[in-house]
C-alpha positions in Angstrom: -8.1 -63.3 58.4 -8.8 -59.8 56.5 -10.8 -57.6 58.5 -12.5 -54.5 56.9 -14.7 -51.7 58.7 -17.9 -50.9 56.7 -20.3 -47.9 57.6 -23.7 -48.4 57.3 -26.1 -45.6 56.7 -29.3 -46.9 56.5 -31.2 -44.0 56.0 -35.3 -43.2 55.2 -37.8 -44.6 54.1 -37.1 -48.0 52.3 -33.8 -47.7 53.6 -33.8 -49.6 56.6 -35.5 -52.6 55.1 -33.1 -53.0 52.2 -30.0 -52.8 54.1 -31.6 -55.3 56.4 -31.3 -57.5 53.6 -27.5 -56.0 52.4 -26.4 -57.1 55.8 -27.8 -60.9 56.0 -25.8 -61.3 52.3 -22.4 -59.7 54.3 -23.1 -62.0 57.1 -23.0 -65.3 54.4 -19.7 -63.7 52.8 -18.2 -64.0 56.0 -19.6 -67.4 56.8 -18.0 -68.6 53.4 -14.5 -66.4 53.2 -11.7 -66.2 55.7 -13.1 -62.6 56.4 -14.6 -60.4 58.9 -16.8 -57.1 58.5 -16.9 -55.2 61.3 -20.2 -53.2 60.6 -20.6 -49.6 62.0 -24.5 -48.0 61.4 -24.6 -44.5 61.8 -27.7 -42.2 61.1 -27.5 -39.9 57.9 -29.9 -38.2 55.9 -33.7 -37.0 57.3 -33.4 -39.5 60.2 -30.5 -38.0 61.1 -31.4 -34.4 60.8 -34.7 -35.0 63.1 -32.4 -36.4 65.9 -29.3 -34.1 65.8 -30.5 -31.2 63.9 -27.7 -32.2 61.1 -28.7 -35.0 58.4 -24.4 -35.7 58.4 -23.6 -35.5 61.6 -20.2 -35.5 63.3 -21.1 -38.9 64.6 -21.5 -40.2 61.5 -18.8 -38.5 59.2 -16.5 -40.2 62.4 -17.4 -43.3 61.5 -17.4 -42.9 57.9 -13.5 -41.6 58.1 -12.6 -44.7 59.8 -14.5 -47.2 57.3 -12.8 -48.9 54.8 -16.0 -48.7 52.5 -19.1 -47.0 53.1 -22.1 -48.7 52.3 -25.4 -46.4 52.0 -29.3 -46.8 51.9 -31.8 -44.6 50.9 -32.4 -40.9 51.6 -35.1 -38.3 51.6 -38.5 -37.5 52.3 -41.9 -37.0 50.5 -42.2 -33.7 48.9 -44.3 -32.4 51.9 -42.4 -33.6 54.4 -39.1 -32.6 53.5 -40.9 -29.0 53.8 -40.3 -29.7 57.5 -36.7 -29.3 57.0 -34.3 -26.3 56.2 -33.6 -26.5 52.2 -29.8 -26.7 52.5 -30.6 -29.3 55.2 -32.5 -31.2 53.5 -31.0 -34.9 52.7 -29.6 -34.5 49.3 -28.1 -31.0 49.9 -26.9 -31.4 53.5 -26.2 -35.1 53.7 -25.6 -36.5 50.1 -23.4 -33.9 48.5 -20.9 -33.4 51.4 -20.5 -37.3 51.4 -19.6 -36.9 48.1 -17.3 -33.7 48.4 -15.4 -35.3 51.7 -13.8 -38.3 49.8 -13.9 -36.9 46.6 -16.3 -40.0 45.3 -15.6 -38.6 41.8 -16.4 -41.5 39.9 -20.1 -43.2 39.7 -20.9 -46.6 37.9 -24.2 -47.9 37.5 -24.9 -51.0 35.5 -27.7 -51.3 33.9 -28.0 -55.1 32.8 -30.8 -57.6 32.2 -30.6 -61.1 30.9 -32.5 -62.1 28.0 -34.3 -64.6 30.9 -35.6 -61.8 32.7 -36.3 -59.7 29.2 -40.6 -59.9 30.9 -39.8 -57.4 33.6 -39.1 -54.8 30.7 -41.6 -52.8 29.4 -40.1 -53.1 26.1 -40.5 -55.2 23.2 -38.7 -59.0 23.4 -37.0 -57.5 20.1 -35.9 -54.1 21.5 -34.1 -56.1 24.2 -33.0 -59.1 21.9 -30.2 -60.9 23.4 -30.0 -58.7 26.5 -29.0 -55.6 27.7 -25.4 -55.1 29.7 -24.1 -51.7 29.7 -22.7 -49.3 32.1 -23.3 -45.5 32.5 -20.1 -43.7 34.3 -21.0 -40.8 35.8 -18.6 -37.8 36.8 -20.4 -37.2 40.4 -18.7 -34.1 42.3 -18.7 -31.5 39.5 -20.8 -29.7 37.4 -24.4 -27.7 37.8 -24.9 -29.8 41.5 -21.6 -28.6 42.9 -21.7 -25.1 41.5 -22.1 -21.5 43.5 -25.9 -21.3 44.1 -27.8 -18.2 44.9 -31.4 -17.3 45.5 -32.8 -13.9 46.1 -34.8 -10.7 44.9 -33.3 -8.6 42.0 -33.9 -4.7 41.4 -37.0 -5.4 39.0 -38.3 -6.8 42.4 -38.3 -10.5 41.2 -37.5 -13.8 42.9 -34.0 -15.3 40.9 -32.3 -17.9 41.1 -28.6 -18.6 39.7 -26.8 -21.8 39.6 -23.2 -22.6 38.3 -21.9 -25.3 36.1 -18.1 -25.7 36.3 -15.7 -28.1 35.1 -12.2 -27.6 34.9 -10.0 -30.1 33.0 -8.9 -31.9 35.3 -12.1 -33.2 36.4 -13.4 -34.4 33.0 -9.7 -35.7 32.0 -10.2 -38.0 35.6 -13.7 -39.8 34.5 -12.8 -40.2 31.1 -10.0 -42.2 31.9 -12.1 -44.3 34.2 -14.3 -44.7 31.8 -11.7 -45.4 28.9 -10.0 -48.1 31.3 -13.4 -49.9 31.4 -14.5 -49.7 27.8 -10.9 -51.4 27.5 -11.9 -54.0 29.5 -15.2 -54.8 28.0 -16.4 -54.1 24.4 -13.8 -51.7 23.4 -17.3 -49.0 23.0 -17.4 -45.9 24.3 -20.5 -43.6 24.4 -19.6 -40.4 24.9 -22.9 -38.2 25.9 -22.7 -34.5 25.6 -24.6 -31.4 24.9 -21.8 -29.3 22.8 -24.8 -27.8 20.5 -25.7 -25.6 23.5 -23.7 -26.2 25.9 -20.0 -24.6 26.4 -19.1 -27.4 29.5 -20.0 -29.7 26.6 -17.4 -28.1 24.3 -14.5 -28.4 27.0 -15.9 -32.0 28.4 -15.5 -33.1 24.1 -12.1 -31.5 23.9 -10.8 -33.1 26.6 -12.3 -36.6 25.7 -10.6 -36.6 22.7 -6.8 -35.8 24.1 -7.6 -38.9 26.6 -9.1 -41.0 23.1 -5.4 -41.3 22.1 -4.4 -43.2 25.0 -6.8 -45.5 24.6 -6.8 -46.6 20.2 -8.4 -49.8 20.6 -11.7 -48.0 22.1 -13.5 -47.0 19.7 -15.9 -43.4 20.4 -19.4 -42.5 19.8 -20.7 -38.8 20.5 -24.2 -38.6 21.4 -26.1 -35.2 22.3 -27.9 -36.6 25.4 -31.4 -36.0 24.4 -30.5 -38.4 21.5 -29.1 -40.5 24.1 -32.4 -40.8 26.1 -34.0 -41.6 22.9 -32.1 -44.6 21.7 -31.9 -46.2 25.1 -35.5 -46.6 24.5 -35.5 -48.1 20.8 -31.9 -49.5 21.2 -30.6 -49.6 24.4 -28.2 -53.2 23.3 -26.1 -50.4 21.1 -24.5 -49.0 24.4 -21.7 -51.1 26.4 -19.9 -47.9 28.5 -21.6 -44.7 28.8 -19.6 -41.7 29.9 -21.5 -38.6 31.0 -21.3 -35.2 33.6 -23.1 -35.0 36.8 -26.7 -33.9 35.4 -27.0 -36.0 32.9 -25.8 -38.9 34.7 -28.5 -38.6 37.1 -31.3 -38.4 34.9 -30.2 -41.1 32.6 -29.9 -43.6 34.6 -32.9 -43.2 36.1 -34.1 -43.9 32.5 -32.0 -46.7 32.6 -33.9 -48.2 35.5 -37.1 -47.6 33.9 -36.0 -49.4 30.5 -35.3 -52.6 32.8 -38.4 -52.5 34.9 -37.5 -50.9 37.9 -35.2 -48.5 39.7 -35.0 -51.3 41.8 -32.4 -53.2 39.6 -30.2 -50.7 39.7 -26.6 -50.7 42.2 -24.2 -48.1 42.0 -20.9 -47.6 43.2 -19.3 -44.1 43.9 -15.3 -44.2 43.6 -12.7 -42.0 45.1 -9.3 -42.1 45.8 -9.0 -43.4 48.8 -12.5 -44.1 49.6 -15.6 -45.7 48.1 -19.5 -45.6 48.9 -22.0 -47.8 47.4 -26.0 -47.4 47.3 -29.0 -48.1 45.4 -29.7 -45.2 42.4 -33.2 -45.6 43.4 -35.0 -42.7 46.0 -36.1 -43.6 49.8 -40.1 -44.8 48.5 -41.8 -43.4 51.9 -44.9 -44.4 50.7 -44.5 -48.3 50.7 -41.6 -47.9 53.4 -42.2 -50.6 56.2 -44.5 -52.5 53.5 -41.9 -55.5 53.0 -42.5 -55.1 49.1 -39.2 -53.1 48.4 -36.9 -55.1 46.0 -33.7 -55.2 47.6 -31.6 -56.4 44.4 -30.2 -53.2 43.9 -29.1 -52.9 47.7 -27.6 -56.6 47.5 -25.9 -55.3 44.3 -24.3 -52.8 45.5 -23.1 -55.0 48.2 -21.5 -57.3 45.3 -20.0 -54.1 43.9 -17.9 -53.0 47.1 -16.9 -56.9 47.6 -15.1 -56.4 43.9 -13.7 -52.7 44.2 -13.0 -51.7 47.8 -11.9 -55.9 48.8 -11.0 -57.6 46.2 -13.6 -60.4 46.2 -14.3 -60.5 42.6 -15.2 -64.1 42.5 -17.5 -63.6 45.4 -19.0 -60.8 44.1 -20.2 -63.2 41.2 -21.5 -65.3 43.3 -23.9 -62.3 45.1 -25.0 -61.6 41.7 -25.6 -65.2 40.0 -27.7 -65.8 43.8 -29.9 -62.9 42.7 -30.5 -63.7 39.3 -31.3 -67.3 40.1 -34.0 -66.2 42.8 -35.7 -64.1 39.5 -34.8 -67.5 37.2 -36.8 -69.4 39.8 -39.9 -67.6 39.1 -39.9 -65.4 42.0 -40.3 -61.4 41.6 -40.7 -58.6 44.1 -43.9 -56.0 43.9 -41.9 -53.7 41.6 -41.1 -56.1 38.8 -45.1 -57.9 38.2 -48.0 -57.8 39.3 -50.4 -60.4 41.0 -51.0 -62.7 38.3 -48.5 -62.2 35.7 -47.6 -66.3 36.2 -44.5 -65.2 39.4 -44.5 -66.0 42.3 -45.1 -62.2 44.8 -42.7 -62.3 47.3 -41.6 -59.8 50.1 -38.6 -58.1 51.1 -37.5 -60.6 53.7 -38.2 -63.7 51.6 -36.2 -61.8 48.6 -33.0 -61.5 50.6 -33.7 -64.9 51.9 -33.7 -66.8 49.1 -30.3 -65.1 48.1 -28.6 -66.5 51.2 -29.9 -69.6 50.3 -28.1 -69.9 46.9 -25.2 -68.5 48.1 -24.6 -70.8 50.9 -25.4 -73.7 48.0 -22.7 -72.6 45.8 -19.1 -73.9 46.1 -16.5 -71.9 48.2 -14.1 -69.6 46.0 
């Protein structure tokens, strides 16, 4: 029997809830594969900073050294409350980016996909979406303007400043495009590259580079797109893009978008490679103000669940399964608060009953 170690950090908000759900779905994997999770929760993010003074404790970066995948909820507060914590405390800064600086998670995937059968939860036109979308934004995720020198203070005109540095050297952009090249490859052969050369000099360096790794790769064939252009066309014609290759910034805000042009952040998993180690979370933000609700749509929790069962242990087949049990809950009319509203002709259902209804189907489908 395989055994594996997965840390669990739950984290605020909506977290809890959603993981909830993650874990029933691991539970079923084991029931139906001659494997066993040993699961490890440790606390990370506000939760953790109001109970140890540190929202990435020792405790927790402990357990998440021993894991053989990490597995992470949501993080972060309202905007007032996270005024009750130290800025470079706060979640994102003193949880999220060291997690991502400690194993090097370099490497971010999000897919953004929607069957034609689901094209109602879109709020864009039947023909926009046509025959679907399926496309996937790569994300370089330890460089750039996030991980730059940062500095706040008063300068001799007596003004508040503020200076933050985006840096890329060339080994970090030749490192995602190759990720990203090796999945165009294995896929449509399409490959988005979004930029911001016109104004930016990373942009310059980040396009030079991406064309010394193009010639590796002659069967994929390149698209430049200035970002802003980008954001655009994922709106009128998101089916145009298969793989999307991007730096830190604009990888974080255009996937959000990406969520938005299906319907909800809540259909969208993520998966955050390193070398040696992998953590997987929703793209979405903590939602205090419906946590402990039971409305939150775990899908993108459960998918990210589907995505370390195909990259960190080699259950691809399995993986499939997680994700054909989700999309046949939506195919049999049900939807979570996100997705419709009372009356729209689904059927509302909770949290709970969300992730239930996926352990359903996946104990009804044949064994891989």
């Amino acid at each position: 029997m395989k055994q594996y170690k997965i840390a669990i950090l739950a984290g605020d908000g909506i977290g809890p809830e959603i993981t909830d759900e993650a874990i029933k779905v691991l539970k079923v994997i084991e029931e139906r594969n001659d494997v066993k999770f040993e699961l490890m929760p440790a606390l990370f993010g506000a939760c953790a900073y109001f109970e140890t003074g540190d929202a990435f404790p020792q405790a927790t970066i402990d357990i998440c050294d021993q894991a053989d995948a990490i597995l992470k909820g949501t993080i972060g507060l309202s905007h007032e409350e996270s005024k009750k914590i130290p800025v470079d405390k706060q979640p994102e800064r003193g949880a999220l980016l060291p997690l991502r600086r400690r194993y090097n998670t370099y490497a971010n995937f999000r897919p953004v996909f929607l069957p034609k059968s689901l094209a109602h939860f879109s709020p864009l036109k039947p023909e926009v979406i046509g025959d679907g979308i399926d496309l996937i934004m790569v994300r370089e995720l330890v460089g750039g303007l996030y991980f730059g020198d940062k500095e706040m203070g008063v300068n001799d005109k007596g003004l508040r400043y503020v200076r933050e540095t985006l840096e890329y050297d060339e080994e970090q952009i030749r490192r995602i495009m190759h990720e990203a090249f090796k999945l165009a490859s294995k896929r449509r052969k399409l490959l988005h590259n979004i930029h911001k050369s016109n104004v930016l000099k990373s942009s310059v360096l980040w396009n030079e580079i991406m064309e010394e790794v193009a010639k590796e790769y002659p069967d994929v064939k390149v698209v430049n797109f200035l970002v802003d252009a980008a954001a655009t066309a994922l709106c009128l014609k998101p089916t145009q893009f298969d793989v999307m290759v991007m730096e830190n910034m604009f990888g974080d805000i255009l996937s959000d978008q990406g969520g938005g042009i299906l319907g909800s952040l809540g259909l969208m998993p993520s998966a955050c490679i390193g070398p040696e180690k992998a953590y997987y979370e929703p793209s979405h933000g903590s939602a205090p103000d419906i946590a402990g609700k039971n409305i939150a749509n775990p899908y993108s929790m459960i998918g990210s669940v589907a995505m370390m069962l195909e990259n960190s242990f080699d259950m691809g087949e399995e993986a499939k399964n997680v994700w054909a049990a989700m999309q046949g809950v939506f195919a049999d009319g049900f939807s979570t608060a996100d997705l419709s509203k009372p009356g729209s002709g689904v059927k509302m259902i909770s949290t709970v009953e969300f992730g239930d209804k996926v352990v359903e189907k996946l104990r009804q489908m044949p064994k891989v």
